[in-house]
C-alpha positions in Angstrom: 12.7 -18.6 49.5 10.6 -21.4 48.5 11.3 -24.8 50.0 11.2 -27.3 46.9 9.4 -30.6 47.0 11.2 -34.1 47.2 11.2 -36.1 44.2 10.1 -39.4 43.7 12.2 -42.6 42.6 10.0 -42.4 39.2 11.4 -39.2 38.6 15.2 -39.6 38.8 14.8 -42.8 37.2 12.0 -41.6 34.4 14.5 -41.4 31.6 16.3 -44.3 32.1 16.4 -47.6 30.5 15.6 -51.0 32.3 18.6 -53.4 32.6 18.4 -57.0 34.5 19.7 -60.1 33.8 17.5 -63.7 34.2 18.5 -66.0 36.7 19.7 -68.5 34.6 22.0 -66.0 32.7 25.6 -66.4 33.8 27.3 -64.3 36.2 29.6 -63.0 33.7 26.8 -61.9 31.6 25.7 -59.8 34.3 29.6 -58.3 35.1 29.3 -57.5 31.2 26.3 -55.5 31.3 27.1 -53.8 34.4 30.7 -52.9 33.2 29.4 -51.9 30.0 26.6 -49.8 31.5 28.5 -48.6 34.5 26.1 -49.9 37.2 26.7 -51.4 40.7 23.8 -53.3 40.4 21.2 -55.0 38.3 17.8 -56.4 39.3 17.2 -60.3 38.1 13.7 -61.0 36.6 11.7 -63.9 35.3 10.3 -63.8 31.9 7.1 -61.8 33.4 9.9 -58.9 34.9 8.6 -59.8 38.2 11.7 -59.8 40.8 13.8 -62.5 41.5 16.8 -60.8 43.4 19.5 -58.6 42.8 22.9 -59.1 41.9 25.5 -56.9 42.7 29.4 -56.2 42.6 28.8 -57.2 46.7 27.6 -60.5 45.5 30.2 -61.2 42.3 32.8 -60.8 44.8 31.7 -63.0 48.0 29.4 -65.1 45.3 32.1 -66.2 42.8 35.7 -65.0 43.9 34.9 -66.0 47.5 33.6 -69.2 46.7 36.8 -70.2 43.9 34.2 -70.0 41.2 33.9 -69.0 37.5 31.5 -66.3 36.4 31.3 -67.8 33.2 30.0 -71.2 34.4 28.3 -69.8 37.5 24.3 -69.0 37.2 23.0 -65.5 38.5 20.7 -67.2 40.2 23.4 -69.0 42.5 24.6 -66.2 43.6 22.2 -63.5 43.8 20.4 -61.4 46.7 17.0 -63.6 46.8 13.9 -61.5 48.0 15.7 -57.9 48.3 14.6 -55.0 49.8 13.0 -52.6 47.0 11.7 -49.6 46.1 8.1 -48.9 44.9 7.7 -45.7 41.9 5.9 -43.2 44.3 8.9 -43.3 47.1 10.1 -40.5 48.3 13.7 -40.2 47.9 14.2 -39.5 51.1 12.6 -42.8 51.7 14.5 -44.9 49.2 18.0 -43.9 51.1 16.3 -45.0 54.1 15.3 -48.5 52.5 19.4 -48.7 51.5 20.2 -48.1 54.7 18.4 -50.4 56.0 18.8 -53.3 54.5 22.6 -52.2 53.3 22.5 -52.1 49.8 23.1 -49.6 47.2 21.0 -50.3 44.5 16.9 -50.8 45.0 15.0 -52.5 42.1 11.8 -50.5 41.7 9.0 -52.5 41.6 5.2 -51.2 40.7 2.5 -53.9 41.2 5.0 -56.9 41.4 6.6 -55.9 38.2 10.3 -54.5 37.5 10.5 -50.8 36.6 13.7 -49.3 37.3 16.5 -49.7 39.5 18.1 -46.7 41.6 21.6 -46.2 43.1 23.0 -44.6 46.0 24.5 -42.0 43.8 21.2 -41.2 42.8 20.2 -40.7 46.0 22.8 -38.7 47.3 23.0 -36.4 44.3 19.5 -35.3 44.5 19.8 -35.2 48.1 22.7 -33.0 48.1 20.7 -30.6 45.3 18.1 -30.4 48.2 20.0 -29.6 50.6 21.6 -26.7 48.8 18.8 -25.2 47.9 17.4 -25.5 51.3 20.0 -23.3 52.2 20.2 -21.0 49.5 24.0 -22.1 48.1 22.8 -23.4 44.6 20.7 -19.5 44.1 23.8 -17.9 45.2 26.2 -20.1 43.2 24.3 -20.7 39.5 24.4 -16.7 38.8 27.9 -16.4 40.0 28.9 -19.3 37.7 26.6 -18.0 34.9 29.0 -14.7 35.2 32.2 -16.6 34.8 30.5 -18.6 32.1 29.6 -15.5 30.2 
């Protein structure tokens, strides 16, 4: 059996569409967009999409309902993760979980020659890591044609 080769960050995130938020949007802005679009975690960008920080549910919550103040008055840029870690298109995958772990975060912006790209989550991560894995030892060839059967 063939051992398969690790993606990149480009390619679980190829499809998907940029959001981020500016530093002078307001928190709640940012808790819209991330509700809306059920993400953890959006980059924040200047008007050139070169990053600025991140801002996370981690930083809503210690940022605003820590601190006894209102997202709808409170700047992103008040509260944000200034000068996060990120990931860069060509990363491995293995080496973008490694970058989370790291610098404990679950969401790297991915950033190609200063400028915002993408942004990946953990359950990226761990989802294509977990595909790996079971290919690596043969469960997903063993399990698709069973399910294919049951399907049929």
């Amino acid at each position: 059996m063939a051992k398969n080769k690790m993606k990149t960050v480009q390619q679980v995130i190829r499809k998907r569409r940029l959001f981020a938020v500016s530093a002078d949007d307001m928190v709640r802005q940012a808790c819209k967009i991330m509700n809306n679009r059920e993400l953890g975690g959006l980059p924040v960008i200047d008007a050139q999409n070169r990053l600025l920080g991140m801002i996370s549910e981690r930083e809503v919550v210690r940022g605003c309902i820590g601190e006894h103040r209102r997202a709808a008055t409170t700047p992103v840029g008040e509260v944000m993760e200034a000068n996060p870690a990120f990931a860069e298109p060509d990363d491995s995958i293995m080496i973008a979980m490694a970058k989370m772990m790291q610098n404990n975060v679950r969401y790297l912006p991915v950033v190609r020659g200063g400028i915002v790209t993408g942004c990946i989550g953990i359950r990226e991560l761990v989802d294509e890591l977990s595909y790996l894995a079971m290919q690596n030892v043969g469960i997903i060839d063993k399990a698709l044609p069973q399910l294919h059967e049951e399907l049929v």
